[in-house]
KOLDREN-907518 format. One record per residue: x, y, z of N, C-alpha, C in turn. Coordinates in steps of 0.2 Angstrom, whole numbers. Atoms other than C-alpha are relative to their C-alpha. Example, Ala and Ser with C-alpha at 12.3 -4.5 7.8 and 13.67 -1.06 7.14 Angstrom:
R;n_u;n_v;n_w;ca_u;ca_v;ca_w;c_u;c_v;c_w
R;4;-6;0;62;-22;39;4;6;0 $
R;-4;-6;-1;68;-5;36;-4;5;3 $
This chain:
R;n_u;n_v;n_w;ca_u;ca_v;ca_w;c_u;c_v;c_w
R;0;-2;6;-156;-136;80;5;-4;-5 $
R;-5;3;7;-150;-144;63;4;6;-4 $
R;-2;-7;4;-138;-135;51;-4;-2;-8 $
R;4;-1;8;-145;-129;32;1;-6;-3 $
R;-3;4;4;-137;-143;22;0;-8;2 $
R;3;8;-3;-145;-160;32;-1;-4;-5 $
R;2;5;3;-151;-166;16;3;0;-7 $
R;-5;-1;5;-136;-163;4;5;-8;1 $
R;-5;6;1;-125;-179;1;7;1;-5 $
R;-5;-3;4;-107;-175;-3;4;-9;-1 $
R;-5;3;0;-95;-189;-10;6;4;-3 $
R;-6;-4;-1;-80;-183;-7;7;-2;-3 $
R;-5;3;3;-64;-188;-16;6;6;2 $
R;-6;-5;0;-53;-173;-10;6;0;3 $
R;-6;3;-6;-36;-174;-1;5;8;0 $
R;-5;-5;-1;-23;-161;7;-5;3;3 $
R;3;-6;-3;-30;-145;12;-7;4;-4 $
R;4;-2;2;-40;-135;0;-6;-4;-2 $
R;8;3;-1;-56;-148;-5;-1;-3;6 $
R;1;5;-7;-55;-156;11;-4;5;5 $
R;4;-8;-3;-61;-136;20;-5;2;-4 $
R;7;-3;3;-74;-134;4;-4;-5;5 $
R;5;5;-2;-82;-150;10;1;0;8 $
R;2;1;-5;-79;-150;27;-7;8;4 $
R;4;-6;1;-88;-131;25;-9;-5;3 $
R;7;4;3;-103;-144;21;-4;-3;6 $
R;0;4;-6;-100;-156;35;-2;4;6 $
R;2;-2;-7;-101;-144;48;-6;6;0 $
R;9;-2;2;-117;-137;40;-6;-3;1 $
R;4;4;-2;-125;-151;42;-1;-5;-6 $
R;-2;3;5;-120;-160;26;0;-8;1 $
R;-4;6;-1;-118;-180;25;8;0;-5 $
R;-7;1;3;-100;-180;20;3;-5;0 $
R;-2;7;0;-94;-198;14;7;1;-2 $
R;-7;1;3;-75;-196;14;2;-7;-3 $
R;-4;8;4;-67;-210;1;10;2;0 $
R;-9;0;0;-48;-212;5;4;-6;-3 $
R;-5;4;4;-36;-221;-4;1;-5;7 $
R;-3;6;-9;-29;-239;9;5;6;2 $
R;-6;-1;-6;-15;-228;16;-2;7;2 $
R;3;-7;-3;-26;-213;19;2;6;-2 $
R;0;-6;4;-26;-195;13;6;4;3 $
R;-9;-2;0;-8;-187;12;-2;5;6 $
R;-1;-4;-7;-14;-173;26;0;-5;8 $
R;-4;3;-4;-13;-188;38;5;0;1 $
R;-6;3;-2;5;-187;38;2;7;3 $
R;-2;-10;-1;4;-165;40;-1;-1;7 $
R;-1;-1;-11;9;-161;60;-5;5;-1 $
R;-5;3;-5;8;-158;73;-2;-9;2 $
R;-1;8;-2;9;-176;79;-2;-1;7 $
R;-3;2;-8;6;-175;98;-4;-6;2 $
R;4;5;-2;0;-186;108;-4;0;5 $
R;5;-3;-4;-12;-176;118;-1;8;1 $
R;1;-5;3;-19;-162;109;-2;7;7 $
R;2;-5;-4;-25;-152;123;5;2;6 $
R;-9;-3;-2;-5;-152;132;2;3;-4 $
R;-3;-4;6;1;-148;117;-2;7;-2 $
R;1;-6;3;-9;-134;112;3;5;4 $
R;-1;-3;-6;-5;-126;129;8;-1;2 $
R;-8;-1;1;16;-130;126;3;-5;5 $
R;-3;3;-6;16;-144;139;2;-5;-4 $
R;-1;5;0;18;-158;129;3;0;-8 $
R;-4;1;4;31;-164;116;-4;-3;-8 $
R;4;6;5;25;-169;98;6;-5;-2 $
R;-2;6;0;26;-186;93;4;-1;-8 $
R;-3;0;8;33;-193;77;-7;-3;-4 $
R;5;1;3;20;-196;62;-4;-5;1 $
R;5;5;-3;6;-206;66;-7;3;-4 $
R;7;-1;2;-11;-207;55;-6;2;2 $
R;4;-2;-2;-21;-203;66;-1;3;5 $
R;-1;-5;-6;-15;-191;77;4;9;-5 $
R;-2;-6;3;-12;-176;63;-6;5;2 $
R;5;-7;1;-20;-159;69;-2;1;-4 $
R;4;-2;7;-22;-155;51;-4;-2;-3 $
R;6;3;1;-32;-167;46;-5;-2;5 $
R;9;0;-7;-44;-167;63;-1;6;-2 $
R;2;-6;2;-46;-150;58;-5;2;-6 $
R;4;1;9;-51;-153;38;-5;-3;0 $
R;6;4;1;-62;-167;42;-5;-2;5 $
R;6;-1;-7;-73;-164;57;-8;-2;-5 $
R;6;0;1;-91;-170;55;2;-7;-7 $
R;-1;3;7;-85;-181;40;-1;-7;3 $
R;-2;8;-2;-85;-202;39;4;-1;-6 $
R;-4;3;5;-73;-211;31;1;-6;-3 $
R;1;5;4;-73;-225;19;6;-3;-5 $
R;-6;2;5;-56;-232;12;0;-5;-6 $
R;2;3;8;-58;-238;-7;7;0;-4 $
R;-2;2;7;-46;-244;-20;0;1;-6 $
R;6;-2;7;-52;-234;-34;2;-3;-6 $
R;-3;3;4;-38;-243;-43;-2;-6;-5 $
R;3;8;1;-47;-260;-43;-9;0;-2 $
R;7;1;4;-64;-267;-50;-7;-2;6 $
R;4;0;-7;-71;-270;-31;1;8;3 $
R;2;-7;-4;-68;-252;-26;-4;5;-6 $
R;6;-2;8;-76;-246;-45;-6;-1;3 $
R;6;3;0;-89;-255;-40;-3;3;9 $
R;1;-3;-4;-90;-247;-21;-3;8;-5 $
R;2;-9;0;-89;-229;-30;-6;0;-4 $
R;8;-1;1;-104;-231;-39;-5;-2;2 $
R;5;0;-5;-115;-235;-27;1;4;5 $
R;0;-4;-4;-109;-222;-18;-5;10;-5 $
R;4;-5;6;-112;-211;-34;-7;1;1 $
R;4;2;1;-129;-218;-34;-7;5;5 $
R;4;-3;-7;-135;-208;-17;2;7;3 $
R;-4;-8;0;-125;-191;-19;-2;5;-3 $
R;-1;-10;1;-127;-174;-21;2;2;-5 $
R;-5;-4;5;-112;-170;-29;5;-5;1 $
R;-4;4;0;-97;-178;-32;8;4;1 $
R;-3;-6;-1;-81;-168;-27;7;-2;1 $
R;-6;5;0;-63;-174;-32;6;6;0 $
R;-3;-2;3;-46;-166;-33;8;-4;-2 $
R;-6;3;2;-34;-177;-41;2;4;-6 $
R;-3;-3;8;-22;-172;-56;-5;-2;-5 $
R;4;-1;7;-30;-169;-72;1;-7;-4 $
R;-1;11;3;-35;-187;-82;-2;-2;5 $
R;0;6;0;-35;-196;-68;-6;-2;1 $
R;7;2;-2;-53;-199;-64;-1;-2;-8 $
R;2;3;5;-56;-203;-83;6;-8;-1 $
R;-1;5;-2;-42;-215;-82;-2;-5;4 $
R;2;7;-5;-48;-224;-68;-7;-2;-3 $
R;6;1;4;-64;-224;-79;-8;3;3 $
R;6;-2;-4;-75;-214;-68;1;7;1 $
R;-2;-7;2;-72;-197;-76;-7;3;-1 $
R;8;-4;2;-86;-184;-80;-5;-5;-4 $
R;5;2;4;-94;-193;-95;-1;-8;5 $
R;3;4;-3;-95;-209;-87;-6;1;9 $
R;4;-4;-7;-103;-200;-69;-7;2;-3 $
R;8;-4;3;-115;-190;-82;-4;-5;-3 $
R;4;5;5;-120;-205;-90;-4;-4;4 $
R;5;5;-8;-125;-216;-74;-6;6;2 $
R;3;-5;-4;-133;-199;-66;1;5;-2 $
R;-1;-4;3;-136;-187;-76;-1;9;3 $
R;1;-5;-4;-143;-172;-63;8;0;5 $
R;-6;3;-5;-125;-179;-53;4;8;-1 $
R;-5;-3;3;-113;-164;-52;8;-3;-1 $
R;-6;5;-1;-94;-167;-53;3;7;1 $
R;-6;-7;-2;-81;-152;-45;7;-3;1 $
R;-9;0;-1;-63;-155;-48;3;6;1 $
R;-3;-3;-3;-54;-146;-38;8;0;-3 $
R;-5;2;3;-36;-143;-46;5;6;3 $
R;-4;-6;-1;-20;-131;-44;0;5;-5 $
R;1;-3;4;-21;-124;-61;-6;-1;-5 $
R;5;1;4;-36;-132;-69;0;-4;-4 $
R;-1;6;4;-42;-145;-81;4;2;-6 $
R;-3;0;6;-32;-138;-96;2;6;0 $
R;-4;-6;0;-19;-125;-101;9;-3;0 $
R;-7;2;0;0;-126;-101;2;0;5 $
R;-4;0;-6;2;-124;-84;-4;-7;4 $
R;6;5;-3;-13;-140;-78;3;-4;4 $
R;-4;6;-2;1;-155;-75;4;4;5 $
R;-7;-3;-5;13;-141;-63;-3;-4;11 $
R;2;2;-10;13;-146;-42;-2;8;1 $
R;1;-5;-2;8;-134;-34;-2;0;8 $
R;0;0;-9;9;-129;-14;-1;8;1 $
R;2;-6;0;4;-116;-4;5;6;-3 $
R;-4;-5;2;18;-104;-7;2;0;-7 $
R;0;0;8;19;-107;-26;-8;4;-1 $
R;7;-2;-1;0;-103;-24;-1;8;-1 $
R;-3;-8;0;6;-86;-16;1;3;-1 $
R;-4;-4;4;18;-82;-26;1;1;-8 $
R;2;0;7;10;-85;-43;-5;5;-2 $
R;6;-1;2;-7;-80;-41;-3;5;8 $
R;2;-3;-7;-7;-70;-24;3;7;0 $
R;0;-4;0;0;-55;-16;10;1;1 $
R;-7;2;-6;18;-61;-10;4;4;-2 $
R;-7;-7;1;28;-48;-20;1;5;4 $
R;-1;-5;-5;23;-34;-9;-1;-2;7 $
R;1;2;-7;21;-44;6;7;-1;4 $
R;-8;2;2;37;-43;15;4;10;2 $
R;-2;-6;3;50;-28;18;4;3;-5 $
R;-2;-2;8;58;-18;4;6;-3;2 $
R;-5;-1;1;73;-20;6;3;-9;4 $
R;-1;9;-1;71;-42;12;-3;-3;-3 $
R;3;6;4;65;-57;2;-7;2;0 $
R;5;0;-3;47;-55;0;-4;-9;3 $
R;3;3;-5;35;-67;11;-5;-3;0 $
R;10;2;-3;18;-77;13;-2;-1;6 $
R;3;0;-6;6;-78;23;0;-7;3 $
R;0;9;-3;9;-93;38;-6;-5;-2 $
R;1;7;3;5;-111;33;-5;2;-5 $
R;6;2;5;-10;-115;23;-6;4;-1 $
R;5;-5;0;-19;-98;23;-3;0;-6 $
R;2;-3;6;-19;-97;4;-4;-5;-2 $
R;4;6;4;-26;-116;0;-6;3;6 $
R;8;-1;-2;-40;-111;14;-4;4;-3 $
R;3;-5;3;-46;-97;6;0;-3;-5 $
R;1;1;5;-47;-104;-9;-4;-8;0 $
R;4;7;-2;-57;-121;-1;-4;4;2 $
R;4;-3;-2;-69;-108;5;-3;1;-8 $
R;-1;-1;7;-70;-101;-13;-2;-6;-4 $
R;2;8;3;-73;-120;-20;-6;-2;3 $
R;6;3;-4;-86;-122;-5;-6;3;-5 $
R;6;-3;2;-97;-109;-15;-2;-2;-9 $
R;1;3;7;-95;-117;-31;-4;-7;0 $
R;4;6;1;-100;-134;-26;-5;-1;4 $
R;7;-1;-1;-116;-127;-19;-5;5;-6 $
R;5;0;7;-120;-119;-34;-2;-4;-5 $
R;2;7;6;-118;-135;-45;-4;-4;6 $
R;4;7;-2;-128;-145;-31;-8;4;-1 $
R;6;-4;1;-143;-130;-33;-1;-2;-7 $
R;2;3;7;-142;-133;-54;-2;-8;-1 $
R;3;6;2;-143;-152;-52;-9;0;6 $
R;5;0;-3;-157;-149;-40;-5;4;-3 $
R;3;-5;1;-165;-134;-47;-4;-4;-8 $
R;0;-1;6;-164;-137;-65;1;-10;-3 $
R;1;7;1;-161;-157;-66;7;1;-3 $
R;-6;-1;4;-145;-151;-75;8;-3;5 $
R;-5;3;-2;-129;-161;-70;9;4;-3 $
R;-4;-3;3;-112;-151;-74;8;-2;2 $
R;-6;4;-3;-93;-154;-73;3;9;3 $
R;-3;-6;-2;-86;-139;-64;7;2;2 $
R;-9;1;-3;-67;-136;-66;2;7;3 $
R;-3;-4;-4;-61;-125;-52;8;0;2 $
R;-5;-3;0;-44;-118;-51;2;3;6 $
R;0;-3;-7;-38;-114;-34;5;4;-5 $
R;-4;-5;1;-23;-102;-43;-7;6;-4 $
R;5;-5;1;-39;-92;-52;-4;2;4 $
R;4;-4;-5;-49;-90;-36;4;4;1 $
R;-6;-7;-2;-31;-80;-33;-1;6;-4 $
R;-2;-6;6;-28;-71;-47;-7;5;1 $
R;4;-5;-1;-45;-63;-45;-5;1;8 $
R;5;1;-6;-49;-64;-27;3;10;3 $
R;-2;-6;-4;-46;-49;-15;8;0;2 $
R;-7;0;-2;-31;-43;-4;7;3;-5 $
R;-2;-2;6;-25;-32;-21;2;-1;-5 $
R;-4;3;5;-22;-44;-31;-2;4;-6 $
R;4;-3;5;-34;-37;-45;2;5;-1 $
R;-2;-6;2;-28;-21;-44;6;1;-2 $
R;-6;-1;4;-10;-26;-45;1;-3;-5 $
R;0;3;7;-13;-39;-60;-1;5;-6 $
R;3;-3;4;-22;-26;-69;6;8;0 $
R;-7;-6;1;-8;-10;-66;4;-4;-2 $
R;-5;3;1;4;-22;-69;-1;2;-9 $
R;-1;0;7;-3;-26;-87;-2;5;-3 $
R;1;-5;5;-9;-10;-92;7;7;0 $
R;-5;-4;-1;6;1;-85;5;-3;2 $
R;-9;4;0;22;-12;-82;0;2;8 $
R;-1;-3;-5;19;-5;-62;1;-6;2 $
R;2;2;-7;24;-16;-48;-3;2;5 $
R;3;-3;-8;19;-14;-31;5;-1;5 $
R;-6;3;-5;33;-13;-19;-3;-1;6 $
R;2;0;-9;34;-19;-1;1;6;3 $
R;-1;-6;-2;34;-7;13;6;-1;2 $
R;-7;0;-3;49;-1;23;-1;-2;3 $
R;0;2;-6;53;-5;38;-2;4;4 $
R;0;-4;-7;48;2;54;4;6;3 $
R;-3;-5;-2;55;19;57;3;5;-6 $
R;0;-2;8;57;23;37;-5;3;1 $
R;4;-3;3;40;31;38;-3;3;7 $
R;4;-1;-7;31;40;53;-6;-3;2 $
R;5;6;-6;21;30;64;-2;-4;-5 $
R;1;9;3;20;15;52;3;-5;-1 $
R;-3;7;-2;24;-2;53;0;-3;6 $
R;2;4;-4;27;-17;63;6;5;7 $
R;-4;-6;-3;34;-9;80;-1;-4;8 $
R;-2;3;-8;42;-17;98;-4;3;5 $
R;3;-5;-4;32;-14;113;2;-4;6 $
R;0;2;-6;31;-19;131;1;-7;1 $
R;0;7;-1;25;-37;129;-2;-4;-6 $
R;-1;2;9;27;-41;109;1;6;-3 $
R;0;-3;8;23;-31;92;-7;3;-1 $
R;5;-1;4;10;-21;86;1;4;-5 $
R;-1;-1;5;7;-15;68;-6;6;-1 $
R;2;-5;-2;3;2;67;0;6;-7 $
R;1;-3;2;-3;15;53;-3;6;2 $
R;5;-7;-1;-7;32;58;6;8;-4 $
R;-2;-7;1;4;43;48;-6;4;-7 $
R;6;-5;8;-3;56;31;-5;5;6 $
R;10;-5;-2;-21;63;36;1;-3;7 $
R;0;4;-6;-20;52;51;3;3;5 $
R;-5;-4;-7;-5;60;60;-4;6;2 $
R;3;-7;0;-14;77;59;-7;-1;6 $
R;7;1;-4;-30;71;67;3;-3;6 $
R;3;5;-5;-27;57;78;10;0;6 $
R;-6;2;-3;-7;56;83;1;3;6 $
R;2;-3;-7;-10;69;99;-3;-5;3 $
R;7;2;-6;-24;59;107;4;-6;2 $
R;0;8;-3;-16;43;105;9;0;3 $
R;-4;-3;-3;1;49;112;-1;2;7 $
R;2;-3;-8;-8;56;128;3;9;-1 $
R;-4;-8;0;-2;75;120;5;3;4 $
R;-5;-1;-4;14;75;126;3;7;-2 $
R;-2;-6;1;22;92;127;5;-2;-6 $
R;-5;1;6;36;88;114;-2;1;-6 $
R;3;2;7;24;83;100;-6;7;0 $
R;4;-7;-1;12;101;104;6;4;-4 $
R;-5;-2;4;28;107;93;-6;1;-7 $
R;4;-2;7;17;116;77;6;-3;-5 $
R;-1;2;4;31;109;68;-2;-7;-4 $
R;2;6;0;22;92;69;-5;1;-6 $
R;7;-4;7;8;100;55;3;1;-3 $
R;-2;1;7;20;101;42;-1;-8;-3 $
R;0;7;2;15;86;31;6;-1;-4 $
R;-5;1;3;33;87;23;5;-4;4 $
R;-5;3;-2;40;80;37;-1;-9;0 $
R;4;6;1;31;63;34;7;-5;-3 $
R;-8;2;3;48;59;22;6;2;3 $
R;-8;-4;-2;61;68;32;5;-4;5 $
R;-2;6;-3;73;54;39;1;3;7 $
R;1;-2;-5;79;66;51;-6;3;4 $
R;7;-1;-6;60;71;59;-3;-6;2 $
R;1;7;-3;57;53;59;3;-3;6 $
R;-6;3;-4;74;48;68;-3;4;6 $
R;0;-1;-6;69;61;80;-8;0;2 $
R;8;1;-3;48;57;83;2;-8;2 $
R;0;5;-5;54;39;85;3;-2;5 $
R;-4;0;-7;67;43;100;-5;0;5 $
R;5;1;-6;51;48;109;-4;-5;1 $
R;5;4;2;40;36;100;3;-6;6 $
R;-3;6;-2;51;19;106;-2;1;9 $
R;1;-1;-8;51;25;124;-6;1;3 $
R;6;-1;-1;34;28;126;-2;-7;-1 $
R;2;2;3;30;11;115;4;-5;7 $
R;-1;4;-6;41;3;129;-3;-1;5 $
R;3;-2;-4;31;10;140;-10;-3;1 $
R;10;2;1;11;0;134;1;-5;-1 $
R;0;7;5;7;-17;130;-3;1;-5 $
R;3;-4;7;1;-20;115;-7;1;-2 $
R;8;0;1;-17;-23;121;-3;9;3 $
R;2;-8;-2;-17;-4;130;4;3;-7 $
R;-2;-5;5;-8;3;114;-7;-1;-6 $
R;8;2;4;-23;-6;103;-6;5;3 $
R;7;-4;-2;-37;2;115;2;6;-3 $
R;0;-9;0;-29;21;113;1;0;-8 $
R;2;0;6;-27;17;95;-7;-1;-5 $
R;8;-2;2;-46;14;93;-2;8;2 $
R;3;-4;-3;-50;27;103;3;7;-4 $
R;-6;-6;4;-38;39;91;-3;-1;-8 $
R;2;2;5;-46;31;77;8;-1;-6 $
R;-5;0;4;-27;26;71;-1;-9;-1 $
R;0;10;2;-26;7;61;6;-3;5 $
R;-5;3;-6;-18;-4;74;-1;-7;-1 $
R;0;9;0;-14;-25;73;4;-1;6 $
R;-4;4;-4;-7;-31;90;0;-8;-3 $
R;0;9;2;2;-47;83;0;-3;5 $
R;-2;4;-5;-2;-60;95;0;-6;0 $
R;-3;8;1;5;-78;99;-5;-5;1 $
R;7;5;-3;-5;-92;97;-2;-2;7 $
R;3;1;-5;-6;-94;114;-6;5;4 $
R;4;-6;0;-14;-77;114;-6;1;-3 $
R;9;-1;5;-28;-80;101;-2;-5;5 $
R;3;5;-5;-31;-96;112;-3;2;6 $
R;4;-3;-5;-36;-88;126;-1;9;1 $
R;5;-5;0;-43;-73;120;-6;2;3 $
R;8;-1;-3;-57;-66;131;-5;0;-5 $
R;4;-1;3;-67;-60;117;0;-6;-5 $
R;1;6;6;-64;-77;107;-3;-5;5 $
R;4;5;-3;-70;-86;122;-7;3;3 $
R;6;-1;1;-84;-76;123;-5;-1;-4 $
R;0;2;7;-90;-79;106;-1;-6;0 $
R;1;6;3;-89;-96;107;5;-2;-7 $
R;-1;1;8;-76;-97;93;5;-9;0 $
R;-1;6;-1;-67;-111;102;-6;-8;1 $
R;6;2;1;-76;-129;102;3;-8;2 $
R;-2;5;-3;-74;-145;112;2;-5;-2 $
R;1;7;2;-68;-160;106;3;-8;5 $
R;-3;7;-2;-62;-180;110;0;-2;-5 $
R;-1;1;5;-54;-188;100;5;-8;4 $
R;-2;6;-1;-48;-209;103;8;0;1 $
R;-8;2;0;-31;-206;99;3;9;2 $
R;-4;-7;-2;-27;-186;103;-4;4;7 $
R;2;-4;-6;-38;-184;119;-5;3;-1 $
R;3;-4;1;-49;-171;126;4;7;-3 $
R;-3;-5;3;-45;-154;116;-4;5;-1 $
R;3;-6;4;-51;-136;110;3;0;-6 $
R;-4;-1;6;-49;-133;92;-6;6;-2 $
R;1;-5;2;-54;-117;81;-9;-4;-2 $
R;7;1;0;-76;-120;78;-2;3;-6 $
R;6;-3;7;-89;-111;66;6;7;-1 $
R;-3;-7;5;-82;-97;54;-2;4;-1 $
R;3;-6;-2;-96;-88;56;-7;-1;3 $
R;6;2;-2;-113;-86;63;-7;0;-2 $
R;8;0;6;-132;-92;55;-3;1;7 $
R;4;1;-4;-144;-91;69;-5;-5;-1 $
R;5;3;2;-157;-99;60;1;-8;-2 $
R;0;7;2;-148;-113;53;9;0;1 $
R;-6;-1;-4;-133;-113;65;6;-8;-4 $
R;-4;5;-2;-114;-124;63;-1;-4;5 $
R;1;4;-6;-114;-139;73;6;-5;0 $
R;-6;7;-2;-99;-151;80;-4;-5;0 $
R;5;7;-1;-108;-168;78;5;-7;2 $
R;-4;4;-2;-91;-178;78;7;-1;-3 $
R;-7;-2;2;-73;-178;77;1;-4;-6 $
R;-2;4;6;-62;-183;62;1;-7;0 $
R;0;8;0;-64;-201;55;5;-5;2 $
R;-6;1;0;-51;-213;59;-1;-4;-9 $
R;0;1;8;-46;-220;41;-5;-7;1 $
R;5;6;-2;-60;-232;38;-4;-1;4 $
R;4;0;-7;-68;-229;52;-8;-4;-2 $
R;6;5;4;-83;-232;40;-3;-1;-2 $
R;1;1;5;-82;-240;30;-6;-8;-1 $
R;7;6;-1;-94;-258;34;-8;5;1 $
R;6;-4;-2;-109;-244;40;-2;2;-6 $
R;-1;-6;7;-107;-235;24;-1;-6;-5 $
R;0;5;4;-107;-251;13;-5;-5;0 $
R;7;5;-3;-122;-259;22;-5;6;-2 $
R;1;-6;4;-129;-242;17;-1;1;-6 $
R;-5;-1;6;-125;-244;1;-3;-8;-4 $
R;5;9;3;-136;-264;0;6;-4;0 $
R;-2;6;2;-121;-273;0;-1;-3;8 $
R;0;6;-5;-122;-289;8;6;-1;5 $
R;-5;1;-6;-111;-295;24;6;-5;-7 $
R;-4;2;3;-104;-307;12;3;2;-5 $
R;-4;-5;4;-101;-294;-1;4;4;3 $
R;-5;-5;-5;-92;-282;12;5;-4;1 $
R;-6;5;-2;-81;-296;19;5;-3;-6 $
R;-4;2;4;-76;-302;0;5;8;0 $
R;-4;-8;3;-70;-282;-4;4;0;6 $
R;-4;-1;-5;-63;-282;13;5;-6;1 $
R;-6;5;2;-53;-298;10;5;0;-5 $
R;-6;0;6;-46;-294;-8;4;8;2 $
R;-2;-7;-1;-41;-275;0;-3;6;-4 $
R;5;-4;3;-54;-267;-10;-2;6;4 $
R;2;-3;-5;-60;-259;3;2;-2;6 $
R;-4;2;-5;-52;-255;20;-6;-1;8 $
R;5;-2;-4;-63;-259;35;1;-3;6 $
R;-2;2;-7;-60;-258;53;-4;-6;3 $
R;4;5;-2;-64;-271;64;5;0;7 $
């Protein structure tokens, strides 16, 4: 089976995390994805882990190395299925490269700082002028225009501008974000659906468009309450505070077990329904006092529902306190260690893991498809590029002569393996 997107041609100009996951979306749909890298290669090249055999490493045998371009997890992750092409866009040989790659694309899909694609001379109008059905998606942290356009911008600025970070976090500690680069992928996802509706306009409608996407604006109005605390915010001055801690409220929060942590809501309506069952109705808790809903606040009926709680909670892992909490119908998150999600029965059921080999990182498992099409399934077709990988294939593609390839790859115009 092939995936939807066979006959889509992305040139890709993106780097780091978030356009690198719109368009690798693309890639592992079945997209041709022409990565264009700068000669010293795209900055996630340099992001760990480093090892030097991916499939020790994941599994805690094997030490990581020191940076190495071709041995970044993070970038074999971003660029699966992709080929790569290292250009100069600086120069008047690598110009001359991007337009012929222009020539044969889909879309065109960048995210440098704001300007610089027109300074380099191959900004919106000059793209709409050669090819006019061509789209263009800049990808940006704040957007082509505004007071905020030229700021840096990383994931925890991300989070804590345009996300949920205030209330994330306990009250009475710093608030928190979500680990690593949760927020730029969500918002590379979010860009993925943009630069298939500008490839569907310049295909539908003949129409070519410049599309300025804002990863801080897919925040502001994405999910995870942003919206609703933006909008309390500005019509009533409300914050949203974090929660307490564990043992501030009955049976909520994160809470020590046998063999980690799970994260546990069953008190309000909840307790009254569900908290006998999933307890096993201990005599103690068969107490009618338990049905006052005033105790919900009472530090003292907490301190003493958590003496029996804790002992009990020592008493399960976190995967039998997860089953009796479905079965109680109580919200429950066993947090588990990435060695735990890695050998997930139900994620190796699934299929959510996905083989690879890779020249310089070995054989390996890494996380697969995101989610499932039946009809027009994700496919691994082939691991991340090395820098340049291919760049002669791609350039002979593209009509240039051996002797035109070998001048651009003598003046460093163009980078090409050999």
């Amino acid at each position: 089976m092939t995936g939807p997107l066979t006959d889509v041609v992305v040139l890709d100009l993106t780097q780091e995390i978030a356009g690198p996951y719109a368009t690798k979306l693309f890639a592992d749909f079945g997209a041709e994805v022409i990565k264009v890298e700068p000669p010293n290669g795209d900055p996630s090249r340099k992001l760990g882990p480093f090892p030097s055999n991916l499939a020790d490493w994941q599994l805690g045998s094997a030490p990581a190395e020191e940076k190495h371009l071709e041995k970044s997890g993070t970038f074999f992750y971003f660029n699966t299925n992709k080929r790569s092409i290292a250009v100069d866009l600086e120069s008047e040989g690598g110009k001359e490269v991007f337009w012929r790659l222009v020539d044969k694309a889909d879309v065109v899909v960048e995210s440098f700082k704001p300007g610089k694609m027109d300074d380099l001379g191959i900004g919106w109008e000059a793209i709409s002028s050669r090819k006019a059905n061509l789209p263009l998606v800049s990808i940006t942290n704040f957007g082509q225009t505004g007071p905020y356009k030229d700021y840096k911008g990383t994931d925890l600025v991300l989070y804590a501008y345009a996300g949920e970070m205030y209330s994330t976090g306990l009250i009475d500690r710093e608030p928190v974000k979500m680990y690593g680069t949760a927020a730029l992928v969500q918002s590379g996802s979010a860009a993925a659906t943009a630069i298939m509706g500008a490839v569907m306009m310049g295909r539908w409608q003949g129409v070519g468009q410049h599309v300025d996407f804002s990863i801080t604006d897919s925040h502001l109005v994405g999910v995870d309450r942003r919206h609703a605390s933006v909008m309390g915010y500005q019509f009533s001055g409300r914050t949203t505070l974090r929660a307490p801690a564990s043992g501030t409220r009955l049976l909520g929060g994160v809470y020590p077990c046998q063999d980690g942590w799970v994260d546990l809501d069953g008190g309000g309506a909840r307790f009254h329904r569900s908290a006998r069952q999933f307890l096993g109705h201990p005599e103690w808790l068969e107490d009618p006092k338990w049905d006052d809903p005033s105790i919900h606040q009472n530090p003292e009926m907490i301190e003493e529902f958590n003496a029996y709680f804790y002992v009990w909670l020592m008493e399960h892992t976190k995967r039998e306190i997860w089953e009796r909490a479905r079965e109680s119908r109580i919200l429950c998150g066993p947090l588990f260690t990435i060695e735990e999600v890695f050998k997930d029965e139900n994620f190796r059921e699934r299929g959510v893991f996905q083989k690879a080999s890779h020249s310089f990182l070995g054989d390996f498992e890494f996380p697969g498809r995101p989610f499932i099409m039946s009809e027009s399934p994700w496919e691994y077709r082939r691991p991340a590029p090395l820098l340049g990988e291919h760049s002669a294939e791609i350039l002979d593609e593209c009509a240039f002569t051996t002797k035109e390839i070998s001048r651009l790859a003598i003046s460093g115009n163009v980078g090409v393996r050999v």
